[in-house]
Steps between C-alpha positions, in 0.01 A plus 500: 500500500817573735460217709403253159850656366670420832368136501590422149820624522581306831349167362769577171786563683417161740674299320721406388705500798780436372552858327611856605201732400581867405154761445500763236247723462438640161251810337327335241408130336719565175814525743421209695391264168892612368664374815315225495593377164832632454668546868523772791730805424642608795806726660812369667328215705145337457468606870549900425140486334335203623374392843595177643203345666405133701177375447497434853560788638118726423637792634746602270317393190235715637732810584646457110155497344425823749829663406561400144135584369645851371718323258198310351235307487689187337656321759827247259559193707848359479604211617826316496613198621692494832765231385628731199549840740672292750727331219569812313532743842769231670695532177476883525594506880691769598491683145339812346265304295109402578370175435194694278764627291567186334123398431499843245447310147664776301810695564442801757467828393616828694181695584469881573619494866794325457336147615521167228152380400461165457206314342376210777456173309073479391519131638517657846165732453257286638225740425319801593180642708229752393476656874196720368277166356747218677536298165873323499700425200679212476829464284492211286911525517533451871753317675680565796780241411575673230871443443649585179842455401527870415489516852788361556715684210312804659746391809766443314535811346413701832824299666710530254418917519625463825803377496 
């Protein structure tokens, strides 16, 4: 079933190409069905527990499935759009702040070591992967554009911290 797993997920992850993708790897179905309709929690930056991964590059798609698998058998599939990270991350040049930050669609909340938790918008979830059976979940909700105006009052209020 590995290599079925492998094959599905490379074939999702194709394309769009115009998207960053980020792997999670989660413990059981009821997890992965409540990222996938209401958003990915994570710490600090989506990168601090996520993998970002090219479709065209096997190997390290195939060294996160290998390496990941103790988190889960769920494999969440995020994917957003490269235009909005490079928009957001130029405005956020040479600050504290993390483009991933602003995508959170509620306030973030202090977790127990110290790190904000924010809640990644669900419109970015493009699904999820059974690695045990290889059936993938597709969110209705997903859009890599996804560009809300709270996104922008999101930066706002982060700038205006700041100053």
């Amino acid at each position: 079933m590995e290599k079925d797993y492998l094959e599905i997920l490379m074939e999702t992850i194709a394309s769009p190409e115009n998207v960053l993708t980020f792997l999670h790897n989660t413990k059981n179905k009821e997890v992965a069905q409540n990222i996938l309709d209401y958003g990915f929690q994570f710490n600090s930056h989506i990168d601090y527990t996520t993998d970002c991964v090219s479709a065209k590059d096997i190997v390290t798609v195939k060294y996160f499935t290998i390496t990941r698998h103790a988190y889960g058998d769920f494999t969440i599939i995020i994917q957003i759009g490269k235009q909005i990270i490079e928009y957001y991350s130029h405005i956020l040049k040479n600050k504290k702040y993390h483009f991933s930050e602003l995508f959170s669609v509620r306030p973030p909340v202090l977790g127990s070591d110290d790190d904000y938790i924010y809640q990644l918008a669900p419109q970015f979830v493009r699904g999820f992967i059974d690695s045990k059976s290889g059936e993938l979940f597709i969110n209705s909700k997903f859009n890599p554009e996804y560009n809300p105006r709270f996104f922008q009052d999101n930066l706002d209020k982060i700038l205006k911290e700041e100053k």
